[in-house]
C-alpha positions in Angstrom: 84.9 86.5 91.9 84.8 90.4 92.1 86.1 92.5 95.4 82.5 92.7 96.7 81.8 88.8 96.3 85.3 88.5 98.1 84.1 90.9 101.2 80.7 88.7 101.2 82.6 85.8 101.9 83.9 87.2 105.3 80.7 86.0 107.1 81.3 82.8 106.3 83.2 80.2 109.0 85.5 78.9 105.9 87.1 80.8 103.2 85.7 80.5 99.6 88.2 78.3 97.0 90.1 80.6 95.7 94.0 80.8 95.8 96.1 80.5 99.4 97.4 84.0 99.1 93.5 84.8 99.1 92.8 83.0 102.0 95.4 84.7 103.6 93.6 88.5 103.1 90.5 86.7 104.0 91.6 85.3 107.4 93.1 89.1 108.4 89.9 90.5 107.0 88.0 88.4 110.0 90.9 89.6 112.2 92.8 86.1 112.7 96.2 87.7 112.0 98.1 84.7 112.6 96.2 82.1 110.6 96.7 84.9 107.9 100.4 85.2 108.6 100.6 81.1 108.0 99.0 80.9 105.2 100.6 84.0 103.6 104.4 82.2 104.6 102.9 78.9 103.1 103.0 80.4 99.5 106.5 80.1 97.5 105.4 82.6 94.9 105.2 86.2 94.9 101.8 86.4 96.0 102.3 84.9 98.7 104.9 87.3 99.5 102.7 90.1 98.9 100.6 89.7 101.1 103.3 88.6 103.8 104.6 92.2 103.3 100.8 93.6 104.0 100.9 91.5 107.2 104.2 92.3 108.6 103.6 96.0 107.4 100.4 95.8 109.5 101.8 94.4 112.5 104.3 97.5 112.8 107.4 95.7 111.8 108.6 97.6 109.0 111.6 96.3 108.2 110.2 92.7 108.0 107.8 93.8 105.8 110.3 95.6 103.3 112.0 92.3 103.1 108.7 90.3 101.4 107.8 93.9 99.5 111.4 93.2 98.0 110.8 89.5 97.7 107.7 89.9 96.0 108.9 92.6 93.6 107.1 95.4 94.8 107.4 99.1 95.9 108.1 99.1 99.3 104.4 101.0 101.1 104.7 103.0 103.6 102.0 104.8 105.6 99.4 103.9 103.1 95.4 103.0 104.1 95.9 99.2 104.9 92.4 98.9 104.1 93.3 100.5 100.5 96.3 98.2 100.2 94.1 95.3 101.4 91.7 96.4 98.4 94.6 96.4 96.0 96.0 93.5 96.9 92.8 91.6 96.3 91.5 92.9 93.6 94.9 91.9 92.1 95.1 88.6 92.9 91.1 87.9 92.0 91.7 88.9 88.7 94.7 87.2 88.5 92.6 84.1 89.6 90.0 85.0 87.1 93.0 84.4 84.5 
């Protein structure tokens, strides 16, 4: 699935099958930051932490987020688009779902 087939999804009332981490981005994407914030904290892996670091950086809570950008093995972002990091983040993971 590429970014764009991702974004179509969003007018859906369920998220496509694709990886939890995924369905995370795709429940903030349709503004539901708390069903995103579960299902980000329901992945063990580093994608899941990823995109817990997006959310909590999102929210405002900087500190929080530095934590999961640590956990997940990433550069810490700071005052970055978080529709650009959104992007990244998803284009990441769909390729890494497209193995």
């Amino acid at each position: 699935m590429t970014l764009e087939e991702f974004r179509a999804t969003l007018s859906a009332t369920t998220p496509p099958a694709v990886s939890a981490a995924l369905v995370a981005l795709w429940h903030d994407a349709k503004g539901d930051w708390e069903a995103a914030h579960e299902a980000a904290q329901a992945v063990e892996d580093a994608t899941g932490a990823w995109v817990h670091a997006y959310l909590h950086r999102k929210e405002g809570d900087a500190s929080n987020a530095a934590y999961w950008y640590r956990r997940a093995g990433r550069d810490i972002v700071r005052g970055a688009d978080l529709e650009e990091e959104w992007s990244r983040i998803a284009t990441e993971l769909l390729e890494i779902s497209a193995g």
